[in-house]
VOPAGU-2260 file (C-alpha; in pm, 1 decimal, decimal comma):
REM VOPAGU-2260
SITE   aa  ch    i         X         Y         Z
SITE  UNK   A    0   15641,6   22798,2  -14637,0
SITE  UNK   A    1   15529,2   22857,9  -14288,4
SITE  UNK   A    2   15529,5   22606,0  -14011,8
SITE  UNK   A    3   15245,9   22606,5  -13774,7
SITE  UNK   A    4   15321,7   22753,0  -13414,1
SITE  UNK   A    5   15368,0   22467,5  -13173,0
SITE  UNK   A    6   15110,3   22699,5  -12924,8
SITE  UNK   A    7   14843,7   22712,2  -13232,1
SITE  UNK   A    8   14878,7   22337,3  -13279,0
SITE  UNK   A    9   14835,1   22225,4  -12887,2
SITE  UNK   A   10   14558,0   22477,9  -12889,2
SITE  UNK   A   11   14346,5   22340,5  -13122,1
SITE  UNK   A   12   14400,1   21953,8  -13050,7
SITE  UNK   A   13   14297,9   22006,3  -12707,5
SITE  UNK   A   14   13961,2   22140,8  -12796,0
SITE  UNK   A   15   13878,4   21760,6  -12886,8
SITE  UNK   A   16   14047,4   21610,3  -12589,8
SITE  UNK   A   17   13866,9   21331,7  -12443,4
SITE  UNK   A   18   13726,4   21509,2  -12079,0
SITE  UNK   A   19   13592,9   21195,3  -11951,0
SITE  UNK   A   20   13923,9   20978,4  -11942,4
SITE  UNK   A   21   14064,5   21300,5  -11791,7
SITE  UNK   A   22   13835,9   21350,2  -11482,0
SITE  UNK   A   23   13849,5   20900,8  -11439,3
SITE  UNK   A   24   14234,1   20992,3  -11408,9
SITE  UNK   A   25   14223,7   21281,0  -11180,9
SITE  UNK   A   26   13964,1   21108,0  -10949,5
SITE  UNK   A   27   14177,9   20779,0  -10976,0
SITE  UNK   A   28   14495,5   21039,3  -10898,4
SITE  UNK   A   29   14257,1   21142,9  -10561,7
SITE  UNK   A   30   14209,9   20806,1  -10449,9
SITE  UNK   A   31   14557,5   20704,1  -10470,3
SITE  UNK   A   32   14696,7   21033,8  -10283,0
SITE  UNK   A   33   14414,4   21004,7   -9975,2
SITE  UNK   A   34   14492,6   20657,5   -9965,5
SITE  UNK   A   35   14814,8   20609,4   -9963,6
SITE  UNK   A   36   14856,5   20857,6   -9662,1
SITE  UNK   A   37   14720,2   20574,2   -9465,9
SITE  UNK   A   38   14806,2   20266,7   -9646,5
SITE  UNK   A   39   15137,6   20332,8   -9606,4
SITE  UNK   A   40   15210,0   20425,7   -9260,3
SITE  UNK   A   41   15428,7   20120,5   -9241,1
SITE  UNK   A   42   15682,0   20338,4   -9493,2
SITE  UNK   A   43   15637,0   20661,3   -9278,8
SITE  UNK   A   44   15718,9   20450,6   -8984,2
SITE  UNK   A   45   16043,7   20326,1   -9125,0
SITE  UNK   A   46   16153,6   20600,4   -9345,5
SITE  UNK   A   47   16049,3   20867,4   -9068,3
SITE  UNK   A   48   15884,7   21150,1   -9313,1
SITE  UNK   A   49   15520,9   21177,7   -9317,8
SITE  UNK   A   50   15518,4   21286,0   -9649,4
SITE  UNK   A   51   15848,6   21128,7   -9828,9
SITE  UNK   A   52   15628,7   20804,1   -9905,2
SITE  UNK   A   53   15339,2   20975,4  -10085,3
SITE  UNK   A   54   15552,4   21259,8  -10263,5
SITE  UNK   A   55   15782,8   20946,9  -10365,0
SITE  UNK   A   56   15423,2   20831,7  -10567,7
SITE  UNK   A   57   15312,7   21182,5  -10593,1
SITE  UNK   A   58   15630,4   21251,3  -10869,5
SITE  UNK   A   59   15589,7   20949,2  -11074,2
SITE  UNK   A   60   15179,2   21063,7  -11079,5
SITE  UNK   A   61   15331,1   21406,5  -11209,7
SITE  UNK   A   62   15537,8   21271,9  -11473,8
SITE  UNK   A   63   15251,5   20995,4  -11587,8
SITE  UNK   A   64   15034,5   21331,5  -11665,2
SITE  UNK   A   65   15304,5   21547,3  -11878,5
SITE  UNK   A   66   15329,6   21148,8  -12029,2
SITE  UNK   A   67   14895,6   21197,7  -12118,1
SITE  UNK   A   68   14940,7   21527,5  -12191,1
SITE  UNK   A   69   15202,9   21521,2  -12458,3
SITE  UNK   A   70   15084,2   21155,3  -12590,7
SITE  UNK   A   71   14741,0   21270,4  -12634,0
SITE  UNK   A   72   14772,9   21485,9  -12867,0
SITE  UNK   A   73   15002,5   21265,6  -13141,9
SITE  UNK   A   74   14865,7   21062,1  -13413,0
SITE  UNK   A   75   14793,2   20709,0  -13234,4
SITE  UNK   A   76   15016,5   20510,4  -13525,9
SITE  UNK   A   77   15289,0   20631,7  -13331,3
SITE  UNK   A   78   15152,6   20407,4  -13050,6
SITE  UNK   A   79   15158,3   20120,8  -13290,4
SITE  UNK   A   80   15517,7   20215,5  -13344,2
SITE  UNK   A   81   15646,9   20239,7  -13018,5
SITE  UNK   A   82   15441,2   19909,2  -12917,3
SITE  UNK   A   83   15710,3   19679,7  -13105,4
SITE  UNK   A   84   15951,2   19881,1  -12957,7
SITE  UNK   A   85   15826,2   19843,4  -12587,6
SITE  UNK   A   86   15761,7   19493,6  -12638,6
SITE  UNK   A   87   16098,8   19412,5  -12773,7
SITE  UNK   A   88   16284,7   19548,7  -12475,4
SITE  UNK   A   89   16054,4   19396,9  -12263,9
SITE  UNK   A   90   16112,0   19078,9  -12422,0
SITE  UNK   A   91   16490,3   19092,4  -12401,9
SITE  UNK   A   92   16469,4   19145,2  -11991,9
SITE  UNK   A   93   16246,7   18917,7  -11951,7
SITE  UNK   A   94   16448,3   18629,9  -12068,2
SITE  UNK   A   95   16783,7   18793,2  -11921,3
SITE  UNK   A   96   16604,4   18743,3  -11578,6
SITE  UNK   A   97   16588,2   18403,6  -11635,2
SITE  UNK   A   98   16972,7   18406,2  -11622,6
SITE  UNK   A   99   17091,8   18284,5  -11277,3
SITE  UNK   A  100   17253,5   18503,9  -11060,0
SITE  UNK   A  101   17204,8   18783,4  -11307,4
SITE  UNK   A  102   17312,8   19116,0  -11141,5
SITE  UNK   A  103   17030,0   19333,5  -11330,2
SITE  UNK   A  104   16782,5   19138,2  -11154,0
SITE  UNK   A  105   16633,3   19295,1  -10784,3
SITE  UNK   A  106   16448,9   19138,1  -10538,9
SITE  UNK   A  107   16177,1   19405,5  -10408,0
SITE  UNK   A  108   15922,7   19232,3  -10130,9
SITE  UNK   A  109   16055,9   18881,3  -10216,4
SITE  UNK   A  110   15973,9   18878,0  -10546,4
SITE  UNK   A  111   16263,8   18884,6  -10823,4
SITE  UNK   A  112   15996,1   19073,7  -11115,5
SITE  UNK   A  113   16208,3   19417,6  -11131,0
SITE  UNK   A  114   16503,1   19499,8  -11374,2
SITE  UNK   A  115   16734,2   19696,0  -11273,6
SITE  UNK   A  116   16992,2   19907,6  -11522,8
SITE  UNK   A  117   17170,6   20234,6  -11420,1
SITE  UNK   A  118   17011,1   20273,2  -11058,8
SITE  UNK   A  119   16646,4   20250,9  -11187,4
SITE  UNK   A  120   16404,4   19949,3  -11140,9
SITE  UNK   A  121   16128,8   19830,2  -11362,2
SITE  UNK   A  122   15898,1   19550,7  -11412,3
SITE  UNK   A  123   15984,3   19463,7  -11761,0
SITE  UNK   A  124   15620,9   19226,5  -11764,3
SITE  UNK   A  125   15427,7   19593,7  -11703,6
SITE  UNK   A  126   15565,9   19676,3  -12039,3
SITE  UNK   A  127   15512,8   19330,5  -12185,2
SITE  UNK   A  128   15184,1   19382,3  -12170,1
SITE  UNK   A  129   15150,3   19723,9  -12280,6
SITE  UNK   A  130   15344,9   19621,7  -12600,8
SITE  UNK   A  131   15198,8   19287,9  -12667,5
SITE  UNK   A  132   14804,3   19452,6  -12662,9
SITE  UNK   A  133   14954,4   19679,1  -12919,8
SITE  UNK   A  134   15138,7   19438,3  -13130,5
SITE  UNK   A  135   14853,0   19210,3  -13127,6
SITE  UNK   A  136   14591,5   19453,3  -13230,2
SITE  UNK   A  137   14792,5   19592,2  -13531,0
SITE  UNK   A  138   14871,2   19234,5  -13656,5
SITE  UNK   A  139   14501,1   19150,3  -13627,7
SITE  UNK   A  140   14398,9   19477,3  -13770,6
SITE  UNK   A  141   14631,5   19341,4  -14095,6
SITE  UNK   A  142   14368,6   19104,9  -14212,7
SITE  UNK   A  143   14129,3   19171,5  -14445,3
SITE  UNK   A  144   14023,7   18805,8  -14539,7
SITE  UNK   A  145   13925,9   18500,9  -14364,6
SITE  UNK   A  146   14243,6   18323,4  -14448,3
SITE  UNK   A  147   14476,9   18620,9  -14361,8
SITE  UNK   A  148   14274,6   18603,3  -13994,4
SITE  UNK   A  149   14352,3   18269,2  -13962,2
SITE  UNK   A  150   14762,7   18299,3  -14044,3
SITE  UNK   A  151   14793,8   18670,7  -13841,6
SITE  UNK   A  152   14592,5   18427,0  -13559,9
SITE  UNK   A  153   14852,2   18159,1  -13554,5
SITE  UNK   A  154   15166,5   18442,3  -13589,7
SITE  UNK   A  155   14964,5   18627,7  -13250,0
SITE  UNK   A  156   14954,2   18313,3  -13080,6
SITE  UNK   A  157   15323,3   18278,3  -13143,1
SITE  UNK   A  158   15430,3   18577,8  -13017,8
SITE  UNK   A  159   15189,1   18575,3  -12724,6
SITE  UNK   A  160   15385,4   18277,1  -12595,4
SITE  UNK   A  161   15708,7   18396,7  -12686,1
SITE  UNK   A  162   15622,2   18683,9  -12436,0
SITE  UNK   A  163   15424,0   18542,0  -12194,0
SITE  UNK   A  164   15645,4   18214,8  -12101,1
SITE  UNK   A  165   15919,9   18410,6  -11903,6
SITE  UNK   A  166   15576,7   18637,7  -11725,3
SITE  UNK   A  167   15433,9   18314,9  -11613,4
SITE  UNK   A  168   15766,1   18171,8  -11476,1
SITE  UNK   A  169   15795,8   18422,3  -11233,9
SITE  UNK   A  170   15393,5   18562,6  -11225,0
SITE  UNK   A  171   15128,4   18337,8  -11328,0
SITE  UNK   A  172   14830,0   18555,4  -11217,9
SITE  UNK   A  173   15041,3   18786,7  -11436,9
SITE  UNK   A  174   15029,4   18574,1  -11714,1
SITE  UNK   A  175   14686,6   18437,1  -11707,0
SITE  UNK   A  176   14540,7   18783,9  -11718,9
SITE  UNK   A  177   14749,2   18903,8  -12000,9
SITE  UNK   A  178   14662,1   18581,5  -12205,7
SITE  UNK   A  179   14313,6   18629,6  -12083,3
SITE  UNK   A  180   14275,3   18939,8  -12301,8
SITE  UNK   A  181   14478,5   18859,7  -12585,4
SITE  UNK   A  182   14196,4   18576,9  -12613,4
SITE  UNK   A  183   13865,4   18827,0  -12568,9
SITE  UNK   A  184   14097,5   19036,6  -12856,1
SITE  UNK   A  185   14085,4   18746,9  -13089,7
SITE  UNK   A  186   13722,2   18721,1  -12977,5
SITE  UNK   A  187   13638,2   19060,0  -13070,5
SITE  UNK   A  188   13825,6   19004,7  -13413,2
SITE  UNK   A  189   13635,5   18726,1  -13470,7
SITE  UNK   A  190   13900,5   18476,6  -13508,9
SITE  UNK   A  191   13692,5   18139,3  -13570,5
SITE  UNK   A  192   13524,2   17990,0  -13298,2
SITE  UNK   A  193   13689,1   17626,6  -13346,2
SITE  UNK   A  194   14033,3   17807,7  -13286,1
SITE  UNK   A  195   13907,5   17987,9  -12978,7
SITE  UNK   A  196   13777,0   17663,4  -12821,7
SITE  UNK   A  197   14084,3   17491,0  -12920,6
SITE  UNK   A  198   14294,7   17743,8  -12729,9
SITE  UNK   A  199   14054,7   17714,5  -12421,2
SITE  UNK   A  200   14038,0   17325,0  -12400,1
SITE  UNK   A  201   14470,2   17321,9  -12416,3
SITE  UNK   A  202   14475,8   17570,0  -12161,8
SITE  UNK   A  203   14204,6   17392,9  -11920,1
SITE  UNK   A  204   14421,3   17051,5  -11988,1
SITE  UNK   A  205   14743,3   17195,4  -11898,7
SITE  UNK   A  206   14625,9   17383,7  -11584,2
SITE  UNK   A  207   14460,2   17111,2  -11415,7
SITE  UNK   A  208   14729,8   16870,2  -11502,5
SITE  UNK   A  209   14999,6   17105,5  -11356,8
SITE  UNK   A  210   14799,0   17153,7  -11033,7
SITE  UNK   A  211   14759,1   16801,5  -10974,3
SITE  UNK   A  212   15126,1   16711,9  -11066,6
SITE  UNK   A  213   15258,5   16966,8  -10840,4
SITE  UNK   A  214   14970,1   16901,6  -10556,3
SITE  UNK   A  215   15040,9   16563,4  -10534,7
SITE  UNK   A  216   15378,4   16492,8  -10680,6
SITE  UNK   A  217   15528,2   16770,8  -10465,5
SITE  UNK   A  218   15277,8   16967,5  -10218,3
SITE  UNK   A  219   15138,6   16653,2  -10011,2
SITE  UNK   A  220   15471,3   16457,1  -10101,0
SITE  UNK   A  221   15687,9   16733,9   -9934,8
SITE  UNK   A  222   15910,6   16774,2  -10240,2
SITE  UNK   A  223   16104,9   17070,5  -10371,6
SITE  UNK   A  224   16070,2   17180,6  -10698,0
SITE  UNK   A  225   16323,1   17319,1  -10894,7
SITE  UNK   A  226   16406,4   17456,8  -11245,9
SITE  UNK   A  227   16234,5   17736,0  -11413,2
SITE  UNK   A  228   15897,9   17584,3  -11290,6
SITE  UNK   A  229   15983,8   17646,4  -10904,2
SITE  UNK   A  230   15736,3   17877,6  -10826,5
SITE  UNK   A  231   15450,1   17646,7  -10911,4
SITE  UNK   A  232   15441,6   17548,6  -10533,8
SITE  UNK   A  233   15404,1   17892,0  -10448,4
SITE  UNK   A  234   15082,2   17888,9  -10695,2
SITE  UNK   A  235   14955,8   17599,2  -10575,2
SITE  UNK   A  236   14979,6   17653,9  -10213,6
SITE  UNK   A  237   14778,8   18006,5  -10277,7
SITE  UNK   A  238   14553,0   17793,0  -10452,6
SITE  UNK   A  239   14482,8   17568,9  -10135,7
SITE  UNK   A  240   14532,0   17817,8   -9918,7
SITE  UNK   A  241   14201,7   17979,4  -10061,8
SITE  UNK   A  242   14032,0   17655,3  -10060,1
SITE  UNK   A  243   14134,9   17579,7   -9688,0
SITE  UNK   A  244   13989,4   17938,1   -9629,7
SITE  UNK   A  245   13688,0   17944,7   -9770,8
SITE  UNK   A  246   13608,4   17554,7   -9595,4
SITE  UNK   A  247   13752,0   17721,6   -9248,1
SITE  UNK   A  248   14078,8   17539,5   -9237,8
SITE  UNK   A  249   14329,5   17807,7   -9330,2
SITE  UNK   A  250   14676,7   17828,9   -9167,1
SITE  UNK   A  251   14873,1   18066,7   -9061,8
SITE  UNK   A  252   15111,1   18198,6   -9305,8
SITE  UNK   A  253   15195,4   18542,6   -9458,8
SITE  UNK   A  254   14895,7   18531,5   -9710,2
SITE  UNK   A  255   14642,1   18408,1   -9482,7
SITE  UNK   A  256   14769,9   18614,8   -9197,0
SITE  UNK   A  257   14732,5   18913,1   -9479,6
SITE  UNK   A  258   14397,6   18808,1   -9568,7
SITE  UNK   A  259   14259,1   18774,4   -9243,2
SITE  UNK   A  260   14374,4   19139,4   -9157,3
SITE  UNK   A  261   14188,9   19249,8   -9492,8
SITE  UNK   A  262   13918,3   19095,6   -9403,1
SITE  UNK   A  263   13878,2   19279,4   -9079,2
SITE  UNK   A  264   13926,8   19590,6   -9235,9
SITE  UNK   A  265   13666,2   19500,5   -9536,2
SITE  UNK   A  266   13414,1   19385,0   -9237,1
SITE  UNK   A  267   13493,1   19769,8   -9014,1
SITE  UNK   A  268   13450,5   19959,1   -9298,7
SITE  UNK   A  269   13120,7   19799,9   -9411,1
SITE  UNK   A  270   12971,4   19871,7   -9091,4
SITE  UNK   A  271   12887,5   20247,4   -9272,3
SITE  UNK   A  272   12816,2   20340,7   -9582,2
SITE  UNK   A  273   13102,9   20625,3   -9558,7
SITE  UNK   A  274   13320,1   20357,7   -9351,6
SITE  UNK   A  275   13542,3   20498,0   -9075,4
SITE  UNK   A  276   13687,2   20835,9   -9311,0
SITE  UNK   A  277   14034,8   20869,2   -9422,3
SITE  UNK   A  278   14283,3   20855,5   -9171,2
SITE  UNK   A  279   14111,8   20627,7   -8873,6
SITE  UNK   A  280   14235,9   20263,4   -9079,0
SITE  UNK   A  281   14342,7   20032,5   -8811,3
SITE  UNK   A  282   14394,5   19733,0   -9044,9
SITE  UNK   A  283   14646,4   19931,0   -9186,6
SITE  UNK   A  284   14872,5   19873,0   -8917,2
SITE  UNK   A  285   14879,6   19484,0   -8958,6
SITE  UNK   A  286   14918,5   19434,3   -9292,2
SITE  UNK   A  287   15266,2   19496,4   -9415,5
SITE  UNK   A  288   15172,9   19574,4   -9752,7
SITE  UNK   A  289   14865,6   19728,0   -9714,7
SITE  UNK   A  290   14993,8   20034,4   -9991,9
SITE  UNK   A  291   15040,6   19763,9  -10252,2
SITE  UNK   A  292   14851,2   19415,4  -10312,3
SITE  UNK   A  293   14566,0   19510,4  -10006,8
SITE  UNK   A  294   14527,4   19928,0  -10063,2
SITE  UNK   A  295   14121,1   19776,5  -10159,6
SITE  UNK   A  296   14051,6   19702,1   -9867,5
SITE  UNK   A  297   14231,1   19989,1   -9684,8
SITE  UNK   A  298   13949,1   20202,0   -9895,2
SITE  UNK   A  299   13668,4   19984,5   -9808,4
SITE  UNK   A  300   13769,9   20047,0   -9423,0
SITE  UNK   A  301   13835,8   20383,1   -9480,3
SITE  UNK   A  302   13543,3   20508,2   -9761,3
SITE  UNK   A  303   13273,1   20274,9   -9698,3
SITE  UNK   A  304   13006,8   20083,3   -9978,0
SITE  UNK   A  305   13004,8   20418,3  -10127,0
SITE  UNK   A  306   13391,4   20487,0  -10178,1
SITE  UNK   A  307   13451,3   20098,9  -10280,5
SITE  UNK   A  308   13157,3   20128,8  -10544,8
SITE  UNK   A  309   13250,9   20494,0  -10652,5
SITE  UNK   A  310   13593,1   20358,6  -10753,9
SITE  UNK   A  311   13455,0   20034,9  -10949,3
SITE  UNK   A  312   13218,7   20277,8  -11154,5
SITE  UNK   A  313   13561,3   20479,8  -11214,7
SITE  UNK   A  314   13685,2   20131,5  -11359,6
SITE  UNK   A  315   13373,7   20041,2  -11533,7
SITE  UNK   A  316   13370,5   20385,1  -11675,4
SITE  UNK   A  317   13721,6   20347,1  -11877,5
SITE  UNK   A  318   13575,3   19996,2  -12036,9
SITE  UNK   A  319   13240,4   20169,4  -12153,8
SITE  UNK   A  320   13409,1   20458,6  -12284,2
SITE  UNK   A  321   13641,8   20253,3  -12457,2
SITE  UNK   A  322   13353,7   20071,3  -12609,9
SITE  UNK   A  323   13157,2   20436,4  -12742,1
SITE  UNK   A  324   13515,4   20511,7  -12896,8
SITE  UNK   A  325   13581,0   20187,6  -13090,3
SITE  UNK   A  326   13212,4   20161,1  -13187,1
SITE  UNK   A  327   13239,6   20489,8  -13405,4
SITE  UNK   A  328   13615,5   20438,3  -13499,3
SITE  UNK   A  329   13737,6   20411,5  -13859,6
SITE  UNK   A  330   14044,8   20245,2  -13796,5
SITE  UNK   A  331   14005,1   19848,3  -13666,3
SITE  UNK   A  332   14371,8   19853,9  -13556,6
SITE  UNK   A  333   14292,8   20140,3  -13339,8
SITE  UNK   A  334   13953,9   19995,0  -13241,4
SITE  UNK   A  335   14123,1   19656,7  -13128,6
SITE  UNK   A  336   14397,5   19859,8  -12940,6
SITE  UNK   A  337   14159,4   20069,8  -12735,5
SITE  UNK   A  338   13953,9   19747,1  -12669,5
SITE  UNK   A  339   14243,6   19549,0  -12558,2
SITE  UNK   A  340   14396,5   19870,5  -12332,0
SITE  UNK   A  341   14036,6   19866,4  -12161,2
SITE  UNK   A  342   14008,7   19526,6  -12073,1
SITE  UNK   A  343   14369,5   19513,6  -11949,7
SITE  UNK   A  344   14333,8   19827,0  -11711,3
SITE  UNK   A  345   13953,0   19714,9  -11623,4
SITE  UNK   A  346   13997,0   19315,5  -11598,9
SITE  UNK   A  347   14336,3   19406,9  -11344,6
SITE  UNK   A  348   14123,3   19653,5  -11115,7
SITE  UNK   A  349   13826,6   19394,9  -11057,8
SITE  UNK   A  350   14124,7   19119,5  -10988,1
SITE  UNK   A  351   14294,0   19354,8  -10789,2
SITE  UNK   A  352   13968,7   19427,3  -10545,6
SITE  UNK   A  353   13870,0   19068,1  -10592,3
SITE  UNK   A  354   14171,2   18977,5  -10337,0
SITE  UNK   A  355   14165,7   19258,4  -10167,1
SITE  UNK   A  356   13773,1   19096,4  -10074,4
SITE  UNK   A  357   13878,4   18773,7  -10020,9
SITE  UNK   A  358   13734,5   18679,7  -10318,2
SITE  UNK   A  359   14030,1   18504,9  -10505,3
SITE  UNK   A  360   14350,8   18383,4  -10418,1
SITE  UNK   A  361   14625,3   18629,8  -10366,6
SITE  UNK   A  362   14777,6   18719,0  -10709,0
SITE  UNK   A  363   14984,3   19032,0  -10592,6
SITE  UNK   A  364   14793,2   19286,9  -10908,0
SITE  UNK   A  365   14818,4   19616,3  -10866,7
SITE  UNK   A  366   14487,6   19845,9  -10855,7
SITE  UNK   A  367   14553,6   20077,7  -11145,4
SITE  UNK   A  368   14651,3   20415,7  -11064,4
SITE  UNK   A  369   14603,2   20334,0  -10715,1
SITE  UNK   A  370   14870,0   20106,5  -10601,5
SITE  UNK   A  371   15201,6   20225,3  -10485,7
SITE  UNK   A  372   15438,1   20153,7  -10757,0
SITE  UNK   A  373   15657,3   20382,8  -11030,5
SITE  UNK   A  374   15655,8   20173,7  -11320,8
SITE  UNK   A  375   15284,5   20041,3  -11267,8
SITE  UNK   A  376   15187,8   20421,0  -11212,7
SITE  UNK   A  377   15411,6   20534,6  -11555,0
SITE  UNK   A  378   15251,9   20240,5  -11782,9
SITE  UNK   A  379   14938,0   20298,0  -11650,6
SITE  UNK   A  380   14967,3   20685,9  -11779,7
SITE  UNK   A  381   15079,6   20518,5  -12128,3
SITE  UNK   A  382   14705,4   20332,5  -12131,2
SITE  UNK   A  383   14569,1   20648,6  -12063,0
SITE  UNK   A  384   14715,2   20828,7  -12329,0
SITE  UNK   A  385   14699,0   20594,0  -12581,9
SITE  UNK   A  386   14351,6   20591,8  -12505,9
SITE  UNK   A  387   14297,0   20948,7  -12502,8
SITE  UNK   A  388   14524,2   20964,2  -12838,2
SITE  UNK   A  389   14235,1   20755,8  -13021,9
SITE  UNK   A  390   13980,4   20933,2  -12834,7
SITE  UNK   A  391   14097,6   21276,0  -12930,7
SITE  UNK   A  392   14184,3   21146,9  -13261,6
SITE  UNK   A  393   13764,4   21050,8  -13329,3
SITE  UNK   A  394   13638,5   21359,6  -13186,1
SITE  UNK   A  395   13878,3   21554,8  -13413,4
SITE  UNK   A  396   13731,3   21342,9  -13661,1
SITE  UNK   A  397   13366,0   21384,8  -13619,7
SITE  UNK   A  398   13385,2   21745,7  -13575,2
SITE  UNK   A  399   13553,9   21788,0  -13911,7
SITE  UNK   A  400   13227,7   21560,0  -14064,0
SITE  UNK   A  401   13009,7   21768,3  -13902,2
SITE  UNK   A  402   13188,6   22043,9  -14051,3
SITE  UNK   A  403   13213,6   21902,2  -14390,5
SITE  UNK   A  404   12859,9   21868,3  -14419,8
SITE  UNK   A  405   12755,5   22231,5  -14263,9
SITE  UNK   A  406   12941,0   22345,5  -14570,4
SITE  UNK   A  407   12801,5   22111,9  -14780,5
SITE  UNK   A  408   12472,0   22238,6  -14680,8
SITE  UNK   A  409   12579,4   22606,5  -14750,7
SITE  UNK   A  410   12697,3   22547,0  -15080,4
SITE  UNK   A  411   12374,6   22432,4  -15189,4
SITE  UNK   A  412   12214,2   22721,3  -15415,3
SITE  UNK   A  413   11860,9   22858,5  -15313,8
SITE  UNK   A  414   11604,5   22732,4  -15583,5
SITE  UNK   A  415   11408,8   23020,0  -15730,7
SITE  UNK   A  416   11040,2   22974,5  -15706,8
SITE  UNK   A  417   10802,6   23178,8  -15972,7
């Protein structure tokens, strides 16, 4: 028996690769590189290359697209696979961070939210979400009845919190988003409406409660809270801190002082449509980490209205073709998956910009793709190709329907007229 060459096989899967995902990732790609040759002068400065901070980004962008390129071409169940596995280990450093004075834990700009093991760091929540999107829309893909929705719901729910307690303990913006679209995926599976309303009103209930306990039982009382729920000063301070801004009454501590700065540069490069070009930030050299929570507003300063809007259409882009995929996909599990990617990658951007704009409080998301970061950059790449996987995977599809019926068509014998 033969076995097919390994050239003829890539050869003929990439005839239905998915082109539009692949030019949203190269342009995101351009972005980040232009960008990030301004945004982060601060690292040039200290390191003393020109260069060493963006070919630092630059090799986990290379390694990201061998990551598409190989993924992309694989049947997407293996995604559905490897999406227990991700989640699993993600799972088990999560709660080993929780361990005090664990050694595997690193503090990288005063936040402890990287693993460390053998030299490398990782955010272990970047793969918590990847894997619990995946876990979630293969469990809900399991029901085919009413009742079975209902039961995969509740086991969902379970292992959403099982994941996303140790997130929120040490990133609640974090948290909040990733529980944010494991709801719209129980929306779009059309869990029950009294269940989704349920979930919203507990939520709503324990929010407000916990900012008003902390606010006034600590904030205004001058209290220190500690325990696992420590940071929730932190939270609520960024909380006021917006507030206080938006009424005119903001101090002056790091996030204001960051805010301010992004402001500026949001307000200089609005003055033109193209903004000030590449290269001529000032705003750059005030906010210390303009390359990772405030690179937005570098581009605003930099690119104008047009560059800002021309990477929110990128953005946008990735959700509707997500949408034309799942709309013409066979398989629900895959549907649900693609759906859930989207939102994740989409939802994160708009957040992202949103505080870059002054629009929210500070949240410290990374803009997808964009953001200086190796394991944001690498997980990112795994959306990608698990999106261009299923993408690839329905064009392949349609192509051999369109096929089938073309020979369908042929078969049929000519009718003889007398």
């Amino acid at each position: 028996m033969e076995h097919p060459n390994i050239i003829d096989f890539v050869k003929r899967k990439l005839k239905y690769v998915d082109k539009t995902y692949w030019t949203v990732f190269i342009l995101l790609v351009v972005f980040a590189v232009i960008e990030l040759f301004s945004a982060a002068s601060t690292l040039t400065f200290k390191t003393g290359s020109l260069l060493g901070p963006v070919w630092h980004q630059v090799k986990f962008i290379l390694v990201g697209a061998i990551i598409i390129f190989v993924v992309q071409l694989f049947p997407s169940k293996y995604a559905r696979y490897a999406g227990y596995a991700c989640m699993g280990v993600a799972a088990v450093c999560l709660y080993l961070m929780l361990i005090p004075g664990n050694p595997f834990v690193s503090n990288i700009n005063n936040a402890e939210r990287w693993f460390k093991i053998l030299g490398v760091s990782f955010q272990p929540s970047e793969l918590a979400k990847l894997g619990l999107i995946v876990v979630v829309a293969d469990r809900l893909s399991q029901a085919h009845t009413d009742e079975e929705l209902v039961k995969e719901f509740y086991r969902t729910l379970a292992i959403s919190a099982v994941i996303i307690l140790p997130i929120m303990l040490g990133n609640l913006s974090t948290a909040l988003l990733l529980a944010g679209v494991i709801f719209l995926m129980w929306f779009l599976a059309h869990v029950p409406w009294k269940y989704l309303v349920s979930i919203v009103g507990i939520a709503a209930i324990l929010l407000v409660s916990g900012y008003f306990i902390v606010e006034y039982g600590y904030v205004r009382a001058h209290r220190q809270l500690g325990g696992p729920f420590k940071r929730a000063i932190t939270w609520v301070g960024r909380v006021d801190d917006f507030i206080a801004n938006k009424s005119g009454d903001a101090g002056d501590d790091d996030d204001n002082y960051q805010r301010l700065h992004a402001t500026l540069a949001v307000a200089r490069g609005g003055a033109s449509p193209l903004g000030v070009l590449p290269g001529n930030s000032e705003e750059r050299n005030f906010l210390p980490l303009a390359y990772a929570d405030y690179i937005f507003a570098i581009i605003v300063e930099e690119t104008g209205l047009i560059g800002a809007f021309a990477l929110i259409i990128l953005y946008v882009v990735i959700l509707f073709r997500a949408c034309y995929t799942s709309s013409k996909y066979a398989d629900y599990g895959a549907m649900l998956m693609v759906m859930g990617l989207a939102l994740m990658l989409t939802t994160q951007a708009f957040v992202s910009m949103a505080v870059a704009v002054g629009m929210g409080p500070v949240t410290g998301q990374p803009l997808p793709m964009v953001t200086r970061g190796g394991t944001s950059v690498l997980v990112t790449s795994l959306y990608f190709a698990i999106l261009m996987c299923v993408s690839r995977e329905q064009n392949e599809m349609q192509a051999q329907i369109d096929q089938s019926r073309i020979d369908s068509y042929q078969d049929v014998p000519e009718v003889q007229v007398d």
